[in-house]
C-alpha positions as CSV (number, residue, x, y, z in Angstrom):
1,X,35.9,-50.6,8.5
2,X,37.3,-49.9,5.5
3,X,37.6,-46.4,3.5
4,X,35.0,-47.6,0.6
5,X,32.4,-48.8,3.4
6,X,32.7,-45.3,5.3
7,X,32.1,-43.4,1.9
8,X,29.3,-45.8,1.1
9,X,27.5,-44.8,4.6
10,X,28.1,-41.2,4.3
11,X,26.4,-41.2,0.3
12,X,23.4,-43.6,2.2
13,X,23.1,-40.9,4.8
14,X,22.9,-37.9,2.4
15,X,20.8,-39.5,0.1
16,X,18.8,-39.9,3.0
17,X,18.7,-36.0,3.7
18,X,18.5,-35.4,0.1
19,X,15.4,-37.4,0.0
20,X,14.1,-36.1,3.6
21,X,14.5,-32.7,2.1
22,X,12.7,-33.1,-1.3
23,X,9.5,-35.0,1.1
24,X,9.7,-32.0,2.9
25,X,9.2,-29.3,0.0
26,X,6.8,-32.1,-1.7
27,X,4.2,-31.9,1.3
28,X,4.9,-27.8,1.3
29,X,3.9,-27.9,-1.7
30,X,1.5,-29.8,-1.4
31,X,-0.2,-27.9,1.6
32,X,0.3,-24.3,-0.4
33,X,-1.4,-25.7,-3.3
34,X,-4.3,-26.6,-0.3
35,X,-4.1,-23.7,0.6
36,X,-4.3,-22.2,-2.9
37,X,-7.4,-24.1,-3.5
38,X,-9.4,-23.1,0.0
39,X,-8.5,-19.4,-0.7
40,X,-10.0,-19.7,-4.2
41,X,-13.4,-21.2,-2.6
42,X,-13.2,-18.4,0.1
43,X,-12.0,-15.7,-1.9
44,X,-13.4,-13.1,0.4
45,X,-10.8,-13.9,3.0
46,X,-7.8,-12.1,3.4
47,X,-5.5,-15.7,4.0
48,X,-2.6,-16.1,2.0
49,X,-0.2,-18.6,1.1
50,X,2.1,-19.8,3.7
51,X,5.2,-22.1,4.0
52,X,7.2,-23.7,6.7
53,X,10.5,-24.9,4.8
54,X,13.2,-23.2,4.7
55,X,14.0,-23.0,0.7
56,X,14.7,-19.8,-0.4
57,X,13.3,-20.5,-3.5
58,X,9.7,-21.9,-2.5
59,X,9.8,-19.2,0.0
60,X,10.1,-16.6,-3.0
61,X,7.4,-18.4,-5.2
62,X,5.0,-18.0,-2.1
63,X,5.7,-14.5,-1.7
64,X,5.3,-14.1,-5.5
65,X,1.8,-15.5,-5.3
66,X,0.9,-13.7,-2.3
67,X,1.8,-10.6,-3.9
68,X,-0.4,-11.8,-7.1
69,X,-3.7,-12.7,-4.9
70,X,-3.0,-9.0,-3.1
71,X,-3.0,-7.0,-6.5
72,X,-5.7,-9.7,-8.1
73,X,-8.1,-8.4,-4.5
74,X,-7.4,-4.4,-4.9
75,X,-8.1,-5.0,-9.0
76,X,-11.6,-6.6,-7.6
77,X,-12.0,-3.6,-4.8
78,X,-11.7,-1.0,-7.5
79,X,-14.4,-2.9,-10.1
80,X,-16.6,-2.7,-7.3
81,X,-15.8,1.0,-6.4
82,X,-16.4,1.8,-10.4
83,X,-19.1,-0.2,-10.3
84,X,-21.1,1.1,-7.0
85,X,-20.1,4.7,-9.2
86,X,-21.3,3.8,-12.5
87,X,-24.6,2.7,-10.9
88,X,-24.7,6.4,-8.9
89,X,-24.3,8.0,-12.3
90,X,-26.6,6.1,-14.0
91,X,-29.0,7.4,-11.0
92,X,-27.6,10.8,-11.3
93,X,-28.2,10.7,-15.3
94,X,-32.0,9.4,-15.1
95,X,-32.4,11.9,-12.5
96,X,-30.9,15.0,-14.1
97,X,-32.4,14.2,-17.4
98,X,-35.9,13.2,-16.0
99,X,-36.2,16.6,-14.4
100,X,-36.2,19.0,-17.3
101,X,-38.0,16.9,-19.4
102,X,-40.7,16.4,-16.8
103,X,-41.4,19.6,-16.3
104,X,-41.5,20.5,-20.4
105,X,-43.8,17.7,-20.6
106,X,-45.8,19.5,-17.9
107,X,-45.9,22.8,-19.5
108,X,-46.0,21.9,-23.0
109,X,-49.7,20.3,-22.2
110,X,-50.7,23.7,-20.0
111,X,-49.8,25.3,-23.6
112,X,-52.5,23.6,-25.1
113,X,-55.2,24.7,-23.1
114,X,-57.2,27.6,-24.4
115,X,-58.2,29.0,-21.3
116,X,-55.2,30.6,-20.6
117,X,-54.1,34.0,-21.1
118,X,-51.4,35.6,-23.6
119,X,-48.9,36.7,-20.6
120,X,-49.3,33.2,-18.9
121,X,-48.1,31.5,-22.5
122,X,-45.2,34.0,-22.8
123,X,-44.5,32.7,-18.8
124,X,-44.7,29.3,-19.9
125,X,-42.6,29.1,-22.9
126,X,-40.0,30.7,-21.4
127,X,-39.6,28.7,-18.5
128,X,-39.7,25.7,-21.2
129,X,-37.0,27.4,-23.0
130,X,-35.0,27.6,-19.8
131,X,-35.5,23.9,-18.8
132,X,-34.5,23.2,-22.5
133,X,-31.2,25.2,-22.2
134,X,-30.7,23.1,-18.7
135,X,-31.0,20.3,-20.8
136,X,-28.3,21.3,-23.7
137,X,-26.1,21.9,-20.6
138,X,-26.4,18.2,-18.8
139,X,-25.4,16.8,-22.8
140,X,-23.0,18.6,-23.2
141,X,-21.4,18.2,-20.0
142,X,-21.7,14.4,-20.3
143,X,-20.8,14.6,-23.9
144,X,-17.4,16.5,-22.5
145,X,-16.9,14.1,-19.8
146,X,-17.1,10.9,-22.4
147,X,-14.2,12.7,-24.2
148,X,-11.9,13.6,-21.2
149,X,-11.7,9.8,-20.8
150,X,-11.3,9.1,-24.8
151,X,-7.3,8.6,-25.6
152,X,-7.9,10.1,-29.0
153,X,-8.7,13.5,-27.4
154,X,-5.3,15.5,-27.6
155,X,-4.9,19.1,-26.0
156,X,-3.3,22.2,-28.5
157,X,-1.0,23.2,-25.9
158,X,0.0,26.8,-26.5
159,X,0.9,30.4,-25.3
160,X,-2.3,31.5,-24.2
161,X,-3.0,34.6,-21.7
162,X,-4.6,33.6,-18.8
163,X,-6.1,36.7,-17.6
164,X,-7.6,38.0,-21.1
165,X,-9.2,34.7,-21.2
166,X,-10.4,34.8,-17.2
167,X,-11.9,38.4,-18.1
168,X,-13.5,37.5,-21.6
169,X,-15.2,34.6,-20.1
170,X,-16.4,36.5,-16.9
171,X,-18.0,38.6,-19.4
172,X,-20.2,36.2,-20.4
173,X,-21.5,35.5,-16.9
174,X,-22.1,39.1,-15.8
175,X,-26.0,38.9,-16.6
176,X,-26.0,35.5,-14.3
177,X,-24.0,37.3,-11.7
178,X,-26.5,40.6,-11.5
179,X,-29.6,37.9,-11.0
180,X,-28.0,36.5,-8.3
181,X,-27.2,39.6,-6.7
182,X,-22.6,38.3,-6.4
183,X,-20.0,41.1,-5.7
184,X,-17.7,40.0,-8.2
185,X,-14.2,41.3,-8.0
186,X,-11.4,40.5,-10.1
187,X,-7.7,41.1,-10.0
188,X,-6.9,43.3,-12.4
189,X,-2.8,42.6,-12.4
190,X,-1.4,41.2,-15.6
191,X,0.1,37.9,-14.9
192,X,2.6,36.3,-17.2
193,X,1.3,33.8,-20.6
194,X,1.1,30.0,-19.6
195,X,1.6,26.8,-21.7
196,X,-2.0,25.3,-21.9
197,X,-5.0,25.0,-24.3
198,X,-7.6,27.3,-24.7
199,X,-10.5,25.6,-25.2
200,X,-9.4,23.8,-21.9
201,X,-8.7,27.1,-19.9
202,X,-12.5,28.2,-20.9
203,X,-14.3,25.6,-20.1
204,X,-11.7,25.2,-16.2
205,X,-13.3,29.0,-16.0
206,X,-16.6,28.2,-16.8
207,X,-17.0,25.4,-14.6
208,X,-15.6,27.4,-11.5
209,X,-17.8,30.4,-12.3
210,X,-21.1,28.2,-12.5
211,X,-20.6,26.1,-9.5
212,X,-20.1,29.5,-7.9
213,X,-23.5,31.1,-9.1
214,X,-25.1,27.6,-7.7
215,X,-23.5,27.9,-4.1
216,X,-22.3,31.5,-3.2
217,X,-24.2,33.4,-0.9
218,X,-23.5,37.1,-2.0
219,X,-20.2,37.5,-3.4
220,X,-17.1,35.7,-6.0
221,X,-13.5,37.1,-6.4
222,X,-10.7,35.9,-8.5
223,X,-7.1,36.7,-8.3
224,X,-3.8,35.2,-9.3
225,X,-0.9,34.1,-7.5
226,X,2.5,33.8,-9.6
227,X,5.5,31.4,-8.6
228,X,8.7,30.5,-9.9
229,X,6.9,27.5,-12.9
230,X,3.6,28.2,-12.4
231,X,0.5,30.8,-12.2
232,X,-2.4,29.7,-10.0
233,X,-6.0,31.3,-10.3
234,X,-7.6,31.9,-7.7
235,X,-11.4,31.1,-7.3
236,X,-13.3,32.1,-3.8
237,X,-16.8,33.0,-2.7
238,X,-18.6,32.4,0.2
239,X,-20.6,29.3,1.2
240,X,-23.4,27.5,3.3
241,X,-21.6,25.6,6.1
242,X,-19.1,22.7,4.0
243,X,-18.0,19.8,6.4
244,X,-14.5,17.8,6.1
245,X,-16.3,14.7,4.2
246,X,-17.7,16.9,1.7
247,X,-15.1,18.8,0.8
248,X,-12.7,15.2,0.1
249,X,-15.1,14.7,-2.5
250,X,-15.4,17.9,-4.0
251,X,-13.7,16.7,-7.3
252,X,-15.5,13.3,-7.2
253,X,-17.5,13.6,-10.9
254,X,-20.8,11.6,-8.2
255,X,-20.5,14.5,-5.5
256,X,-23.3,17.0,-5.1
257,X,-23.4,19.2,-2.5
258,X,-27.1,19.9,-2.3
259,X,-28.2,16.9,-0.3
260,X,-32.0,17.6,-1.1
261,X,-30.8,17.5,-5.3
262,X,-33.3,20.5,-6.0
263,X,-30.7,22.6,-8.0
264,X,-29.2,22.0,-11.4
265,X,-25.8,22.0,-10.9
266,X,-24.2,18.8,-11.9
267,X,-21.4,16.8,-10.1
268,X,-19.7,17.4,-13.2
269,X,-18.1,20.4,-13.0
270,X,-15.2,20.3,-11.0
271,X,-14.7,16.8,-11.8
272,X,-14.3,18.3,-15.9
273,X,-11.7,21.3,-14.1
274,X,-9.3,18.7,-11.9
275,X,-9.0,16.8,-15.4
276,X,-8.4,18.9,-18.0
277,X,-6.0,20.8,-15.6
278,X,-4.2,17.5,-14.6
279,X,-4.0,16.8,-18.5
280,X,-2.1,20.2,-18.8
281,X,0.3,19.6,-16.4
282,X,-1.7,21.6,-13.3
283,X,-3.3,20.8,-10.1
284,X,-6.9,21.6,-8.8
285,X,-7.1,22.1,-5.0
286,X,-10.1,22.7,-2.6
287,X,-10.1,24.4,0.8
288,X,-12.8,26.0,2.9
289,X,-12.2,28.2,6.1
290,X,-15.0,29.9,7.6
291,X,-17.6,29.0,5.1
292,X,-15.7,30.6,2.6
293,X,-15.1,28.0,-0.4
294,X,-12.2,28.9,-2.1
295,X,-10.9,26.4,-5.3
296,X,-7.3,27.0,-6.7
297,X,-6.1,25.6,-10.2
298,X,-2.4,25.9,-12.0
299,X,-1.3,26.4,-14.8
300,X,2.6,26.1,-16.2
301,X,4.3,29.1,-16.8
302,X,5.2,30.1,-21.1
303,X,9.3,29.3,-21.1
């Protein structure tokens, strides 16, 4: 046998694998677009795309599309997390908003009858006047939250002094604190000026001191601790017993801790702090040890 028949045999026999090979990636391909299709139908499944050949290549584009049905089924978990939420807010809205205005409703008609005495309509107005200041809060604290998630609200961050503003705005509690009968202590060391925004720092203070007039027992303390970038405040008062699963979702803007929903206090609050501090740089932590509830927020130190 001569040299051009030998050659002739050896080109038949790797056209042969040549055309073996492309049948092979051809029926892959063929049985991953299948495969494609059924996981479409069954989208609930967790299959994925598989291949049997050996080409790097295919072998990549798999993996590729794997990887895109993976991020495509956690994009789909989270609309349904947001969605399951948006439907508990909605709840939470009807319910917080129904409340108040039921019970102005209620005493708004006991106004109008004129049986009843002078000092009973001096009672009743007042307690509309308090269920209407209720009210104002819920707005605004939903009006708030609807900007923390607007991009065109931008934070003035500044020097600002922390513990001026932590005293000036405790201040404006003290009344609230003598009702509910809270030891208050604050530390009274001067800590050094932060970078953050003022409106911001008030509102993070606010927000701590009202969810502590909802849930401490008899007493609230702040104090500072200073590291090398940053100056935490300090928030702790003393609480009904707090289990692990509640406390995870302390900052969750659904969470209430009053299973029963008789008091006022929105799941707002601290949900508003861990934001706007996040937004300034901070963190916002949560612990609890011996039913004592104590929340910790940071702020960046002035350079």
């Amino acid at each position: 046998m001569n040299v051009s028949s030998w050659l002739m045999i050896v080109l038949i026999f790797l056209l042969i694998v040549v055309l073996c090979m492309l049948l092979l990636v051809h029926w892959d391909i063929r049985r991953m677009t299948k495969q494609l299709e059924e996981i479409i139908e069954n989208f609930g499944t967790n299959e994925l795309v598989r291949t049997n050949t050996h080409n790097k290549n295919l072998s990549r584009f798999a993996s590729k599309i794997n990887q895109l049905i993976q991020l495509f089924k956690q994009n789909q978990q989270s609309v349904e997390v947001r969605e399951m939420e948006l439907k508990r807010e909605i709840t939470n809205i009807s319910h917080d908003l129904r409340t108040p205005l039921t019970s102005i409703k209620g005493f708004s008609e006991l106004l109008t009858d004129p049986s009843i005495s002078e000092a009973e309509r001096k009672e009743f107005l007042a307690i509309i006047q308090k269920k209407i200041d209720n009210l104002t809060m819920i707005v605004d604290l939903f009006y708030e939250l609807s900007q923390l998630d607007s991009s065109d609200k931008k934070l003035t961050m500044e020097k600002q002094f922390l513990d001026q503003i932590v005293v000036d705005t405790m201040l404006m509690f003290y009344e609230d604190f003598e009702k509910n009968q809270l030891k208050v202590s604050l530390d009274e060391g001067i800590v050094p000026p932060v970078l953050a925004d003022n409106k911001a720092i008030v509102r993070i203070v606010n927000n701590i001191i009202q969810n502590a007039l909802t849930y401490a027992k008899s007493y609230f303390r702040i104090t500072y601790v200073e590291e090398e970038k940053y100056i935490w405040v300090r928030a702790v008062n003393d609480v009904e017993k707090v289990n692990a699963t509640e406390l995870q979702q302390i900052f969750n803007r659904t969470f209430r801790l009053e299973p029963s929903r008789t008091g006022t206090q929105l799941g707002l609050g601290l949900h508003i702090v861990q934001q706007l501090v996040h937004k300034q740089g901070g963190k916002a932590v949560a612990d609890v040890h011996e039913n004592e509830f104590r929340i910790e927020v940071s702020f960046r130190k002035w350079d």
